[in-house]
N, C-alpha and C positions, 0 to 999 in steps of 0.2 A: 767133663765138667766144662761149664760154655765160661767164659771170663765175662765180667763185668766190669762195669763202669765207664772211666775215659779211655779213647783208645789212645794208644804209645807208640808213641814214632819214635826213633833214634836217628837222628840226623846228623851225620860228622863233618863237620868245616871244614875245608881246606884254606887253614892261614895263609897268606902273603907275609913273607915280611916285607914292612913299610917302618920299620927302626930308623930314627937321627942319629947319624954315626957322630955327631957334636953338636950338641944345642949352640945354640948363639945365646948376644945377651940377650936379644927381643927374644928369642923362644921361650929362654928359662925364665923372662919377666913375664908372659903372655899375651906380648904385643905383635906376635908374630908367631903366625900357624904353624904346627908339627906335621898335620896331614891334612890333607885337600879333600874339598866334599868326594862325597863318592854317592851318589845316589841307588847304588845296584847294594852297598855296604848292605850284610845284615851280623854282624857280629864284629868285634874291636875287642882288644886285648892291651893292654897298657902296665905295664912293669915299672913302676919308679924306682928312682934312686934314692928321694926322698919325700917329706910329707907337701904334700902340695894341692892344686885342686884340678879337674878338667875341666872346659867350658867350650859346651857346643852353640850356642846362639849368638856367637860373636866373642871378639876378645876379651881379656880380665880387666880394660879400663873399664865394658860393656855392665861389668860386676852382673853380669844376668845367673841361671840357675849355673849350678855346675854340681859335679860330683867329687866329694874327699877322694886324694889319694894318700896312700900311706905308702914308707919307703919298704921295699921288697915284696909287696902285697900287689898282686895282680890284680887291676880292676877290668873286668869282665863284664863287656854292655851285649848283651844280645836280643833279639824281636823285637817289639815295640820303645826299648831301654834306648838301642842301639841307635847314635845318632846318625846322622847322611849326609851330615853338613860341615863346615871345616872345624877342625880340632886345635884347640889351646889349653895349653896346661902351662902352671905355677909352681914355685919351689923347687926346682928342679936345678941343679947345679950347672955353671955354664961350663961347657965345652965335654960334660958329661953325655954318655950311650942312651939316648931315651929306645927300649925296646917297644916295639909297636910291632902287633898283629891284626892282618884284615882280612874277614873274610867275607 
């Protein structure tokens, strides 16, 4: 029997860690980047500690789009999602683990 439809790729990432082994204040305010663009980026992984939000098109004075994070919830940006540019996040406790993965 021939398959139909879309074809399926299975593609696996090889994470980096790029973790804040201690936010600062600027970090956990989001006046100040957790990760550095990366333009080859196609996938990002972010782990909070608490509820907070991301924002790639500049910092959170910026107030530009950004994505919810919630504490213990992995938010997962990959393909077209996945931004290329420097990352900041909010709510995030200072001198706390921000877990970051790049791939």
């Amino acid at each position: 029997m021939a398959a139909t439809g879309f074809p399926v790729e299975q593609l696996a990432l090889p994470y980096n860690d790029m973790s804040v082994p201690s936010l600062s204040a600027a970090q956990a305010a989001g006046t100040e980047l957790v990760l550095d663009a990366n333009p080859e980026r196609r996938a990002l992984t972010i782990m909070p500690n608490a509820d907070g939000r991301l924002y790639h098109t500049g910092n959170a004075t910026a107030d530009g789009p950004y994505w919810p994070l919630y504490a213990g919830v992995a938010r997962t940006l990959t393909g077209p999602e996945c931004p290329a540019s420097d990352i900041y996040v909010t709510g995030q406790p200072v001198g706390s683990k921000l877990r970051i993965g790049e791939a």
